[in-house]
N, C-alpha and C positions, 0 to 999 in steps of 0.2 A: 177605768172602772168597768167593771164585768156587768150586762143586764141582762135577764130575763130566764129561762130556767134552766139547770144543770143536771142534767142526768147522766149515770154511770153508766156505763156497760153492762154491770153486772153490782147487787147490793154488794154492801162491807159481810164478812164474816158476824154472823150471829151467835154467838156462845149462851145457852140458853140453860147448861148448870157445870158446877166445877170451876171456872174463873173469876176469880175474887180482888183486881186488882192487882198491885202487888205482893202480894203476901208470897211469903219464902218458902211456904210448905207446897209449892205449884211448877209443878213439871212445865217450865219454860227455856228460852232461850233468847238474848239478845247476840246479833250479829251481822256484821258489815254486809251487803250487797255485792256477789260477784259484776264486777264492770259490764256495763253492756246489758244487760238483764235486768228485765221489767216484771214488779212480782206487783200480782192484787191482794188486797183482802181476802182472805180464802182461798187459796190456794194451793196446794199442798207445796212441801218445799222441804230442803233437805241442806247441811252441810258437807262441801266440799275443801279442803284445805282451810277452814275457820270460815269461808264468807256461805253466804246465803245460797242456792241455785234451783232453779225451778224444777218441781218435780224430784221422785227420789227413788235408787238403785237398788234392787234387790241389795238387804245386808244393811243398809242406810238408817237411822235414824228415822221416820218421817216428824214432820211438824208441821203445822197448820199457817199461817201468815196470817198477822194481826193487824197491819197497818197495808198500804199501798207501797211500794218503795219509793213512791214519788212524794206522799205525806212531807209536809213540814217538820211535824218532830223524828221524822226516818233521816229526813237530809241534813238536817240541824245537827242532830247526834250519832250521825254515821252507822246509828244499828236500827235495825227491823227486828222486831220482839213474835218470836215462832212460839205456838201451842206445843208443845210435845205430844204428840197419838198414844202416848205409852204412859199418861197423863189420864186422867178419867173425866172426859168433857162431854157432852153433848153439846154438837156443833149445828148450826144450819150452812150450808154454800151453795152457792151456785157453781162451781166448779168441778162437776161430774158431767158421765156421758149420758145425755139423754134418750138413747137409744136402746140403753137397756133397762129390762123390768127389776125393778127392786120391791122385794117384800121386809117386813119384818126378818130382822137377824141375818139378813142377806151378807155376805162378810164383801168388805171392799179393799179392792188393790189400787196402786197407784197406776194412772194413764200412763200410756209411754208414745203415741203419737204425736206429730205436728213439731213446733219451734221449742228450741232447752233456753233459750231467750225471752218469749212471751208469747203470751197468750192471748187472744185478743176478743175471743169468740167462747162465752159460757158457754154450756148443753154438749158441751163438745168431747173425745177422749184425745185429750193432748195432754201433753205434758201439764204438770199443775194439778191435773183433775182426777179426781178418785171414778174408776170406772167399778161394775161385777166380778167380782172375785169369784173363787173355790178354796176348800179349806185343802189346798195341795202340798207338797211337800218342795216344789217349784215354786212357789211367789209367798212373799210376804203381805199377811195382813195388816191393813191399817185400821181397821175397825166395821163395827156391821151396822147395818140400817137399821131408824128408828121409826115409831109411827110411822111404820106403811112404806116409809124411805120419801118419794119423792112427793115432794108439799107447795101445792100453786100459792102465790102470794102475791097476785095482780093484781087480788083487790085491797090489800092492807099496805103497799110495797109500791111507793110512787119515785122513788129516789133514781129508778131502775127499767130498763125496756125487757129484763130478762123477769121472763114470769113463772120459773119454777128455783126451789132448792133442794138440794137432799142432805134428808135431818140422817144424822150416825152418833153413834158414841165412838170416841177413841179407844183403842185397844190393838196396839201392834205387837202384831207375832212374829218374828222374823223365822225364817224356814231356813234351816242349816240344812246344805246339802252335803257329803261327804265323796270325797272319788275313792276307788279301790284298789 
């Protein structure tokens, strides 16, 4: 028997409009865990050959991570259920780079630093985590920041040692480049 208190890393993913459940009309995805690879709530995350993988490739789909991939009903039933960005959510996470300023409408790309394994550190630009974008013709958007972007939740937010999020709505653009 387990005692006395449990604190995450980093909170679960907060979907605060746009997810209803199940309901069929909801740009989701269920699917297997690449081996090896540790995904959290919030996360960004991407399909590679059907299974899950942290973080995601210029041209990629993104999706957002619903569960832990360690959760009980992730290991139970072998799939981890992805938000789609291309899906109309506003999300809260903790898994963006804290070192950049976010405003309003600020547009966000996926991190590409650290472990394609896990992540183990919020605030950070590793893989998983949506860092500052530009609306360029080189990177793909996953979507832009909302109220203000980055939102402290120290004092409503006890589950967790990580004391910020950043709110965005989904909206990927992917950037088609062409050669000559």
């Amino acid at each position: 028997m387990t005692y006395g208190i449990y604190q995450r890393v980093a909170p679960r993913v907060n979907v605060l409009s746009g997810y209803w459940g199940n309901e069929p009309f909801m740009r989701k995805h269920a699917a297997p865990v690449t081996s090896g690879t540790t995904i959290l709530s919030g996360q960004l995350i991407s399909l590679t050959s059907g299974a899950w993988v942290l973080g995601c490739t210029a041209g990629k789909e993104p999706y957002i991570a619903w569960h832990d991939s360690s959760d009980t009903d992730v290991t139970s039933s072998g799939k981890l259920l992805g938000l789609s960005c291309s899906g109309q959510y506003t999300i809260e996470t903790p898994w963006f780079d804290n070192t950049q300023t976010y405003v309003e409408s600020s547009p966000l790309k996926a991190a590409t630093g650290g472990s394609g394994t896990s992540l183990v550190a919020p605030l950070t630009a590793a893989a998983g985590a949506l860092t500052l974008g530009t609306l360029s013709t080189a990177e793909d958007t996953v979507g832009f920041a909302k109220s203000g972007g980055r939102q402290t939740i120290s004092g409503i937010n006890s589950e967790s040692a990580c004391a910020y999020v950043l709110q965005f709505v989904t909206h990927w653009l992917p950037k088609a480049t062409t050669s000559s």
